[in-house]
N, C-alpha and C positions, 0 to 999 in steps of 0.2 A: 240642864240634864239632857236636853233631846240634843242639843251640839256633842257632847260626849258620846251619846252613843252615835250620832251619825260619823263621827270621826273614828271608832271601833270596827261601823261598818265598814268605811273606806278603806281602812288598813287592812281589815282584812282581806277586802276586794283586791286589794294591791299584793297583799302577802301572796294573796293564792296565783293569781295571775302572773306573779314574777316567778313562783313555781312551776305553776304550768309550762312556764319559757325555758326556764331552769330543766325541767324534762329529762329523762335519761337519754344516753344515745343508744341510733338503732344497729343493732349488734349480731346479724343472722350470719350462719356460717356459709362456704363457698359451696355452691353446687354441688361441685366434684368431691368435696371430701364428705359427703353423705352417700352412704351404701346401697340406699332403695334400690337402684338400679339393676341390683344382681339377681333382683327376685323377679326383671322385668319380661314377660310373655311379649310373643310377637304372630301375626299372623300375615299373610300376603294370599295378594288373589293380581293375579297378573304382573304389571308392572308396579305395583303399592303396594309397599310392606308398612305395616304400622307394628307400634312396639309399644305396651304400658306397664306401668306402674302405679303402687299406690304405697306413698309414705306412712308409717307407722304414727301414731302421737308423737312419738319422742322425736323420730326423723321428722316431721315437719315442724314440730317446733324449732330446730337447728336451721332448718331451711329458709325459715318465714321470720324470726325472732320475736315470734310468740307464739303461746299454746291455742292452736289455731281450733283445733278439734270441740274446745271447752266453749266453743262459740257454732259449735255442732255444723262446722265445715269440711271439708274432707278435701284435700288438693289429691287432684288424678294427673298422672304426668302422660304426656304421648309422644310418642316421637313418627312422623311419618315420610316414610320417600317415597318422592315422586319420581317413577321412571318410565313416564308411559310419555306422550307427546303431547299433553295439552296439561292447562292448569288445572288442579284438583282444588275446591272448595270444600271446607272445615265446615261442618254446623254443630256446636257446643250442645243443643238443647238433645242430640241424642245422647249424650252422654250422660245432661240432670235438664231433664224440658228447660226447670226454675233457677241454671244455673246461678251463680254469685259473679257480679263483673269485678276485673282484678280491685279496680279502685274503690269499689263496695266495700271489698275485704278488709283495705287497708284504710278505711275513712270508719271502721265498726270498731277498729283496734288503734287508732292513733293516740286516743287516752295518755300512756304514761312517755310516750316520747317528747323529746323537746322539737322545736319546730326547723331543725334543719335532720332530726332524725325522720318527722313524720314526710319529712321530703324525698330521704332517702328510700323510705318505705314505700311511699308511692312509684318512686321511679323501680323500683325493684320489683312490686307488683308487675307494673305495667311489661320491662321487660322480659320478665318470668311468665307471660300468660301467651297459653297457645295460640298464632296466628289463624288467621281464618284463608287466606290463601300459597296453595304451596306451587310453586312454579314447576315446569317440566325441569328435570334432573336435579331440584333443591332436597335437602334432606333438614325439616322444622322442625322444633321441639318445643313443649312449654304446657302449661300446668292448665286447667281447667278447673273449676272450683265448685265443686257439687254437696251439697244438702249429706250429711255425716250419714253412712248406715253401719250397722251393729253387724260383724260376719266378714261372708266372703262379698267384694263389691263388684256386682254387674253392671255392663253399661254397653251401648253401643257407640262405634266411631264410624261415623257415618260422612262421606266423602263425592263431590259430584266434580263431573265432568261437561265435556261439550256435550250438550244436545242431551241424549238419553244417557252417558255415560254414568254410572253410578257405583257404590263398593259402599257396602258394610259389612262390620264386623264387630262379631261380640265377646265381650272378657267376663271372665269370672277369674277374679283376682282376691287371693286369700291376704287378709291386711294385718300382718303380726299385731300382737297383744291380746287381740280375742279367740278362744279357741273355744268353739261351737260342744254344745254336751255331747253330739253324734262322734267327735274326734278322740273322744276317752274308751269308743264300745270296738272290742275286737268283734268285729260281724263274723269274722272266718272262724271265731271258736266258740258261739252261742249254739250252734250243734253240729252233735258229730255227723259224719256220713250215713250210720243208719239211720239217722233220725230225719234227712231230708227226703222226700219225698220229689220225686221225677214227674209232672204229670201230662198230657198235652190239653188243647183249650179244653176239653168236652171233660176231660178230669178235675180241670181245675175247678168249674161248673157247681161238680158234687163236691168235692172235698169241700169250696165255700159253702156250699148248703148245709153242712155240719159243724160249721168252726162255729166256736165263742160268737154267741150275739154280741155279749156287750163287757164291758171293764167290769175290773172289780175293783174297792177300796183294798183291797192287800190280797197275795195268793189263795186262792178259796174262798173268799169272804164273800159280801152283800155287791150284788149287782148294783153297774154303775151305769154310763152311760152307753148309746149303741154304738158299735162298729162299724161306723156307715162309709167308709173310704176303702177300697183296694188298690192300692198302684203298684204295678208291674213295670222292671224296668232295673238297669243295673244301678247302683247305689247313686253314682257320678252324674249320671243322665236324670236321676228322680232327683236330685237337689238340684241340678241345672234347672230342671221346667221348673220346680217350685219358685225359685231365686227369680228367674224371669217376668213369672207372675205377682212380686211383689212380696211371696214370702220373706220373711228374713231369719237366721239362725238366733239360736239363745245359748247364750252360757251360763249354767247354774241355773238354767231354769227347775230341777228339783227343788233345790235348794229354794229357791222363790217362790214357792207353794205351800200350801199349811200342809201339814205330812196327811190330815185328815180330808182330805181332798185328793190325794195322790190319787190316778188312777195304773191299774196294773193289767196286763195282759201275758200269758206265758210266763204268770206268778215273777214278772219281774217290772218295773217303772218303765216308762217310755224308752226306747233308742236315742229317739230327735222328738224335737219338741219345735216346731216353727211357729211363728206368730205373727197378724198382719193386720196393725191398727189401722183405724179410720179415722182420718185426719186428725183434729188436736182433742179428740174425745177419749174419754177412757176405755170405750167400746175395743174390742179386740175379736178378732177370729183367732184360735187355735188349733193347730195340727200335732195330735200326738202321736208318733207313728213306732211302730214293733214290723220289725224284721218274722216274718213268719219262718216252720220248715220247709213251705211249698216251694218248688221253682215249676216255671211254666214255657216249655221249649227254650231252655235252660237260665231260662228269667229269675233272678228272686220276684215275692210277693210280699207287697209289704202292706198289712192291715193300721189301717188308721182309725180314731177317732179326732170327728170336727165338732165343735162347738162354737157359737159367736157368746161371747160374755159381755154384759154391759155393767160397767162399773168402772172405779178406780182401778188404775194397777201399780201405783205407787205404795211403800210400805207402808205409807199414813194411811193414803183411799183405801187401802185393802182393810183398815186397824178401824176408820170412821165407816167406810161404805162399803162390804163385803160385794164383792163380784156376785152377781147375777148371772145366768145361765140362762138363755135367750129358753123357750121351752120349745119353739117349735124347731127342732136340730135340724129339720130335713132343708129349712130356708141353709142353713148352713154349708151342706154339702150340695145342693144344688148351686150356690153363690163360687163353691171351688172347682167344680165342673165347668164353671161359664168363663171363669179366669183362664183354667186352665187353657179352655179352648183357644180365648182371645187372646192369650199372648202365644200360642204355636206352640206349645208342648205337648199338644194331647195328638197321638197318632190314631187311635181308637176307642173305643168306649163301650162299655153297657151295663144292663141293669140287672141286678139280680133281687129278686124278691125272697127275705129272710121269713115272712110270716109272720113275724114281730109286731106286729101292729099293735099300736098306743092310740085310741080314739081322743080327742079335744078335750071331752069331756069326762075323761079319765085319766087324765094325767098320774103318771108313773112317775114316783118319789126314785132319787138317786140317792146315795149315801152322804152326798154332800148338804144335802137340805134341799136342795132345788128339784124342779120338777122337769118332765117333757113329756111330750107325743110328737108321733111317728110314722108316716105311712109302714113303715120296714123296710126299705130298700137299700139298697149299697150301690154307691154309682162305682163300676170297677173303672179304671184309667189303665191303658198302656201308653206310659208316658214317653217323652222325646228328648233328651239333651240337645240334640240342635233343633231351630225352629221348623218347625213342620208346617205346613199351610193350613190355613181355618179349610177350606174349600178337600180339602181330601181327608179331613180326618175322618174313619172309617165307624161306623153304627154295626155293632155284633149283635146278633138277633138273639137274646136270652130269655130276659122275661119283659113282657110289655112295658112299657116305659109308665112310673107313677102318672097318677092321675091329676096332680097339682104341678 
């Protein structure tokens, strides 16, 4: 009996191993007959011009021959010339610190090929990945393998020379198939002309001291959470700093919310919805943001609510372990004021005190179930599209800065 089955084992061990060998071959289409290209940004600063792109799912599976993304990698393509007089050095970690090295890639995916395909695979890694040194007047190209994000994908290419020589630069590159909730809302027809208001700083002051404290569950309804974010800044430029600082965009995020949690402001659902987890936990910060009437020396203003949730955000976690709503909000928007700063999008800042106060010990029910307290403040932001320096963002004298 135990010969028999040890003879079952071995065949099988045999069966499968001679399949394994047996393998499919590896089957990626040519470079050039993939389109990424034509979507591809380019920037230059002296003699270095750099150029990127970023493949679709379906474009890098043709490229790569296989569905690369489902393994939550993301290929950035660069291309850079060098026309200055010395060598320029590549460092990949600006573009993902935790990049993927090529042959990572193709040693996580070697699986269903035979072993002169997982060969080919390798060698095609290998050639396809961006070099790290580009000579005076070479022009290099090649892939860079960075950690998948959901959106438009930011990065920097960052570039050294002799001595001090140095060049970076930053992409915000929109990656077909995902199209963010903010890209369905026509901003220019939420209102008409008489309805925006013109104001300068000392206007804008008071007109916040009278807006909406806080959300509501549906237009008119039960008060929701506060209003604790203002960012000022053209639409382009406020999704650059957010993107920098690690937010990232949502699609269908209505849609992925119980309707009885929606929150409304200007009796309509959020504009954009950003979200920015912490590391493999379910905990989340959220950014719900509304385009307001106000412009502010010819700025829109756009009123937010921040929240950090701790829970699941999976359709199951949400079904077994309903999200939580951190209660002290204010850690919250404090936590996106300190981002903000440290990745150079905040040009200015300050505080305005709504009155609002929620003591500890009185926690204020939201319509969701959950609770908070709140000193009342609103950290206002005049935000940056391009990075702005920690060391000069400017402090507007409004109301004293909270006490915590």
């Amino acid at each position: 009996m135990h010969g028999s089955i040890r003879s079952l084992v071995i065949a099988a061990l045999v069966a499968g191993l001679a399949l394994s060998c047996a393998g499919r071959p590896y089957s990626p289409q040519r470079l050039d007959s993939v389109g990424f290209t034509n979507r591809a940004q380019t920037e230059s600063e002296g003699g270095v011009r750099v150029t990127a792109a970023v493949p679709s799912p379906d474009e890098a599976e043709a490229i790569f021959g296989f569905p690369i993304y489902q393994s939550r990698i993301q290929p950035v393509w660069l291309e850079v010339e060098n026309q200055v007089g010395f060598p320029l050095r590549f460092a990949p970690v600006g573009v993902d610190r935790l990049y993927f090295s090529p042959l990572e890639v193709a040693y996580k995916h070697r699986g269903p090929f035979s072993k002169q395909g997982r060969s080919e695979m390798e060698l095609r890694f290998h050639e396809l990945a961006m070099v790290r040194n580009i000579s005076p007047g070479e022009t290099r190209s090649g892939f860079v393998f960075t950690h998948a994000s959901p959106g438009t994908k930011t990065f920097n290419v960052d570039l050294f020379g002799e001595g001090p020589e140095a060049y970076s630069f930053t992409f915000f590159v929109p990656v077909p198939g995902f199209e963010p909730d903010h890209s369905d809302v026509y901003f220019e027809e939420l209102y008409s002309a008489g309805e925006l208001r013109h104001l300068d700083d000392d206007g804008l002051r008071e007109a916040l001291a009278v807006s909406a404290c806080c959300t509501t569950d549906r237009p008119g309804g039960t008060q929701g959470a506060p209003i604790n974010i203002v960012m000022i800044g053209e639409g382009e430029d406020v999704v650059r700093s957010l993107i920098r600082a690690g937010w990232y965009e949502i699609a269908g995020a209505m849609h992925d919310e119980d309707a009885s949690k929606a929150q409304y402001l200007y009796d309509r659902l959020p504009d954009a919805v950003f979200r920015l987890h912490r590391r493999k936990t379910g905990d989340r910060n959220q950014l719900n943001v509304w385009l307001s009437p106000l412009r502010v020396q010819g700025l829109p203003v756009w009123m937010a609510q921040i929240s950090h949730y701790v829970g699941r955000t999976t359709g199951i976690g949400r079904a077994l372990f309903d999200p939580r709503l951190n209660p002290d909000v204010d850690d919250a928007r404090n936590y996106m004021l300190q981002i903000q700063w440290y990745s150079q999008g905040l040009q200015k800042y300050a505080w305005q005190s709504t009155g609002n106060s929620v003591p500890m010990e009185e926690l204020r029910a939201v319509f969701s179930g959950s609770y908070f307290f709140t000193d009342g403040y609103r950290a206002v932001m005049w935000l940056s599209g391009a990075p702005h320096s920690m060391l000069d963002s400017e402090y507007v004298d409004w109301d004293p800065p909270p006490g915590r």
